[in-house]
C-alpha positions in Angstrom: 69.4 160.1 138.3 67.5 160.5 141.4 64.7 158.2 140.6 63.4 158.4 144.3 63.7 162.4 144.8 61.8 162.6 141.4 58.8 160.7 142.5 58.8 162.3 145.8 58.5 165.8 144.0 56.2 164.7 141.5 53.9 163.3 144.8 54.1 166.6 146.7 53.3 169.0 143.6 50.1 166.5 143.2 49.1 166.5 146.6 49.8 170.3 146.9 48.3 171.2 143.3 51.5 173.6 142.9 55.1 173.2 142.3 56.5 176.5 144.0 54.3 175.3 147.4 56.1 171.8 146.5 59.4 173.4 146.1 59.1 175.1 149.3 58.3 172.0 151.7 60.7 170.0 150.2 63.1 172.9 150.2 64.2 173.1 146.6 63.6 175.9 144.1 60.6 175.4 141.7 63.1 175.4 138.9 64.2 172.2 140.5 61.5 170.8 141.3 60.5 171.7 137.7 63.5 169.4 136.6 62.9 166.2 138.6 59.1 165.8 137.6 60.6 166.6 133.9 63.0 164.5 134.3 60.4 161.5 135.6 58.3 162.2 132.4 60.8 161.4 130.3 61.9 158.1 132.2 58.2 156.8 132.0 57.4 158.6 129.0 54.2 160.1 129.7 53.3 163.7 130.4 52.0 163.4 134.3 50.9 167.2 134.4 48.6 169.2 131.9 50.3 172.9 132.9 49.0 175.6 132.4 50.2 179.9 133.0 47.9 179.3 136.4 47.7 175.9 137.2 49.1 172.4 136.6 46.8 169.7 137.0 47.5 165.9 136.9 47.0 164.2 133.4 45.4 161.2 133.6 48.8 159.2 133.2 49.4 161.1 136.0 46.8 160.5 138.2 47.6 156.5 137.8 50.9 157.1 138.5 50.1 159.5 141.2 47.7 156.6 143.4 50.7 153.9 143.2 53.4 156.1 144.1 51.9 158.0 147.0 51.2 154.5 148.6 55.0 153.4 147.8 56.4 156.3 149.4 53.9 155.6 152.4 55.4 152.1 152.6 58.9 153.3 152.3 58.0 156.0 155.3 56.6 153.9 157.3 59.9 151.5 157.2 61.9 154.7 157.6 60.0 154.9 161.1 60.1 151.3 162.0 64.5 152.0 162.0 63.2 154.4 164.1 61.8 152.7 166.3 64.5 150.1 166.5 67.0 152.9 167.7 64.5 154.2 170.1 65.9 157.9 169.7 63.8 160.3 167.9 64.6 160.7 164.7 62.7 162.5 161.0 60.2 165.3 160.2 57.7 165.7 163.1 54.0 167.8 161.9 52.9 169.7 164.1 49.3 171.5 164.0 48.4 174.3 167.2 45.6 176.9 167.3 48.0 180.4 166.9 47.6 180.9 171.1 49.2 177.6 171.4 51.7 178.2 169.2 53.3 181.4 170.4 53.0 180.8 174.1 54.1 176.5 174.0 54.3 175.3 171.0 58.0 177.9 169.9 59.3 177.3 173.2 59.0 173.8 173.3 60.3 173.4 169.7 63.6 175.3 171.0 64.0 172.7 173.9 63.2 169.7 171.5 65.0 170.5 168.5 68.6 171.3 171.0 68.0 168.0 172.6 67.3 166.1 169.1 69.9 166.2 166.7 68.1 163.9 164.1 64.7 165.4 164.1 63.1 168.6 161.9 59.6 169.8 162.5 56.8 171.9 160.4 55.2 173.6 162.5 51.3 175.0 161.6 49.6 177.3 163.2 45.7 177.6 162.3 42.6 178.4 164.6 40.6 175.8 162.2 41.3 172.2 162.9 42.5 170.0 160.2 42.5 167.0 159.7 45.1 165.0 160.7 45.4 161.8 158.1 44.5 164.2 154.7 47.4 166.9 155.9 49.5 164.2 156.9 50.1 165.4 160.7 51.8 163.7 163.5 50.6 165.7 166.4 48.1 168.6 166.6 47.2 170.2 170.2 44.1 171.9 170.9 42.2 173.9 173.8 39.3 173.4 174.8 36.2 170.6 174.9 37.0 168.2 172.4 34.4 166.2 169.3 34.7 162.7 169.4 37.4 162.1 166.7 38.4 158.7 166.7 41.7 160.1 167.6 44.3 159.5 170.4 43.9 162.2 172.5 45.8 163.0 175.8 45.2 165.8 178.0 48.5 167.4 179.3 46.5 170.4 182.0 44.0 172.7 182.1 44.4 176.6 182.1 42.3 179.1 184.2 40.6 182.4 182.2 41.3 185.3 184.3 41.1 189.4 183.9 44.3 191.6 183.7 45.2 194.5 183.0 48.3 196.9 182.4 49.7 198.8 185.5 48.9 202.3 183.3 45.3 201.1 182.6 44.7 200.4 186.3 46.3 203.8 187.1 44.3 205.8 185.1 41.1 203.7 185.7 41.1 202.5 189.2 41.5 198.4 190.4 37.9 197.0 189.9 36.9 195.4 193.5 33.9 193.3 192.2 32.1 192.0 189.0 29.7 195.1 189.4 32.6 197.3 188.9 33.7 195.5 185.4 30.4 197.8 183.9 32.8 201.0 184.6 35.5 199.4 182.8 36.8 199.0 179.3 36.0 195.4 178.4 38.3 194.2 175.0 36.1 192.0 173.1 37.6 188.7 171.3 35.8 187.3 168.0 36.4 183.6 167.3 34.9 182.2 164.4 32.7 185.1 163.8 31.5 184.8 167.7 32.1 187.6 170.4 33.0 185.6 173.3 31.5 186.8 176.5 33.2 186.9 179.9 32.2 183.9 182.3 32.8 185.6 185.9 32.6 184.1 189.4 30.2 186.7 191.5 29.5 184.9 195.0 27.8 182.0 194.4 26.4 182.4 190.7 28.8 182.4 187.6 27.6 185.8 185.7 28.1 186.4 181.7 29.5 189.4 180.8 29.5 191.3 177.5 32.5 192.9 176.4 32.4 196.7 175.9 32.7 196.5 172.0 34.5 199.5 171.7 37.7 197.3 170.5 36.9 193.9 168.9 39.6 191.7 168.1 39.6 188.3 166.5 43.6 187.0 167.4 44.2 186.1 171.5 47.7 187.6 170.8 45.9 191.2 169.7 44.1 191.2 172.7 47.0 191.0 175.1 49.1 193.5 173.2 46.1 195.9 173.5 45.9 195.2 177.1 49.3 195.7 177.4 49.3 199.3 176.0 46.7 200.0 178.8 43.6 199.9 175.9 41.4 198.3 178.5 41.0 195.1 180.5 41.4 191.6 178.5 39.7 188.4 179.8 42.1 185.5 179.0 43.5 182.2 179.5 46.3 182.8 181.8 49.2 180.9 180.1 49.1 183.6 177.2 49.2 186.4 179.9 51.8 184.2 181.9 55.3 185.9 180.3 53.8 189.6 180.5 52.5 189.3 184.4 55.7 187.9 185.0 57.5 191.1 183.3 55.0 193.5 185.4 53.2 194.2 182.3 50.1 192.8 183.2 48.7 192.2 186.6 45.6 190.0 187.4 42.2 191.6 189.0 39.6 189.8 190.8 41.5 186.3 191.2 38.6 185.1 193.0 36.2 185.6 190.4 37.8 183.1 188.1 35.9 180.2 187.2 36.3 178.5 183.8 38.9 176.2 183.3 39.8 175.0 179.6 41.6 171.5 179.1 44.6 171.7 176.5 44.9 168.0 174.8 47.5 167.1 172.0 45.8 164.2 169.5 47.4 162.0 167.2 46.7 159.3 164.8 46.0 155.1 166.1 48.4 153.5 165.8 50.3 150.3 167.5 53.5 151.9 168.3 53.9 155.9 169.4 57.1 156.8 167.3 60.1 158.0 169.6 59.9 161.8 167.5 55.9 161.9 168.6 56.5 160.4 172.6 59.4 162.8 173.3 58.0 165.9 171.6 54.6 165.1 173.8 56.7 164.9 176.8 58.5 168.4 176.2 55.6 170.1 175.9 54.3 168.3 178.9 57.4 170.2 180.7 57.0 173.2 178.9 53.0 173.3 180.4 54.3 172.9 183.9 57.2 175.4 183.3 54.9 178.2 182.7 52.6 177.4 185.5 49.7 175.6 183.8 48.0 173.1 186.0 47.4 169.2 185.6 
């Protein structure tokens, strides 16, 4: 019997309040996951769930069982790491938590780089333009953009990207090549909702930084919407330039009024206090580090 996989199942099905979402991060099928926390019951010879067609909740055997065992398993995980440490190569599951622009544009590139390099590491990867936190969801790493709260957290800023108008080649054909922030009014502005806020475009017009309203013609509330709409030549798109990076590259996209470019947003990756920065979390900071600079993103 697998007395340790059994816990371990019984803990994630408790955390997660579900054994298929169990079954799935721990990569087993529900019917075996089913079997191990079965299997557990009888060993200790309590019922740990009350299940239900809908739902299985923790009895309150199980809820006893459920405090102790988490904090074993912590214990056990945290020695796991400490071998880690000794080998000083990385090594074990790396979380990962990115706002959906990160992801696509550094995050999956990175993760190719890191994962070829590092034989002995996996990674779950989450993307989610609502910060989490960290310690509850059991994340190593999480990266955001943009001004940060104070969160008691490590955080260490890796650059700082530029936002800046583009525009597809066909748009600008059609349209005409706006020469100034006046000319933006005669221009299809696509508008970008985050968190139930339009955001407005910060421009650079001689010596005054002007706000401008998107034309609200096509709202959107996902970054990587936005650039595919600009891409089909929908209308102009005001946005940080790493996400437009691959497609001005490609000719898809070129930029307008380069000059009139003002804001700058910090990208920072946070992760938990601790004494010692695991080998998995200092190596996987310093590919994306590279992968920043690759795609053009300043310091």
């Amino acid at each position: 019997m697998d007395r340790l996989g059994n816990i371990e199942a019984f803990v994630e099905a408790a955390e997660l309040g579900s054994f298929t979402l169990a079954a799935e991060r721990l990569r087993l099928s529900p019917s075996a996951l089913s079997r191990r926390v079965a299997q557990l019951e009888e060993e200790l010879g309590v019922r740990l769930f009350n299940r239900t067609t809908r739902a299985v909740r923790l009895s309150e055997d199980g809820r006893a069982f459920f405090e102790r065992s988490r904090g074993a398993l912590r214990e056990l995980k945290d020695a796991q790491e400490a071998m880690s440490r000794l080998r000083e190569r990385p090594a074990g599951l790396l979380r990962v938590e990115a706002p959906s622009i990160l992801g696509r544009h550094v995050i999956l590139p990175a993760l190719v780089r890191y994962t070829s390099r590092y034989a002995d590491v996996q990674v779950e990867l989450t993307l989610r333009d609502h910060p989490s936190d960290l310690v509850s969801d059991g994340i190593d790493l999480a990266l955001r953009l943009g001004a940060l709260e104070d969160s008691g957290l490590i955080a260490r800023r890796l650059g700082r990207t530029r936002m800046s108008v583009c525009g597809a080649p066909s748009y600008l054909r059609r349209r005409g090549t706006p020469r100034s922030v006046n000319a933006l009014a005669a221009h299809e502005r696509l508008g970008l909702a985050l968190h139930g806020r339009l955001l407005p475009w910060r421009l650079r017009d001689g010596t005054k930084v002007r706000e401008l309203s998107p034309s609200r013609r096509i709202v959107v509330n996902s970054a990587e919407a936005l650039i595919d709409l600009a891409i089909d030549g929908a209308g102009l798109a005001w946005m940080c330039d790493f996400t437009m990076a691959r497609a001005r590259a490609g000719g898809q996209l070129v930029e307008v009024l380069a000059d009139a470019a003002c804001d700058e947003l910090p990208i920072h990756v946070l992760s938990l206090q601790s004494r010692h920065v695991l080998p998995k979390v200092r190596a996987f900071v310093d590919v994306l580090a590279t992968e920043l600079a690759r795609i053009g993103v300043d310091r």
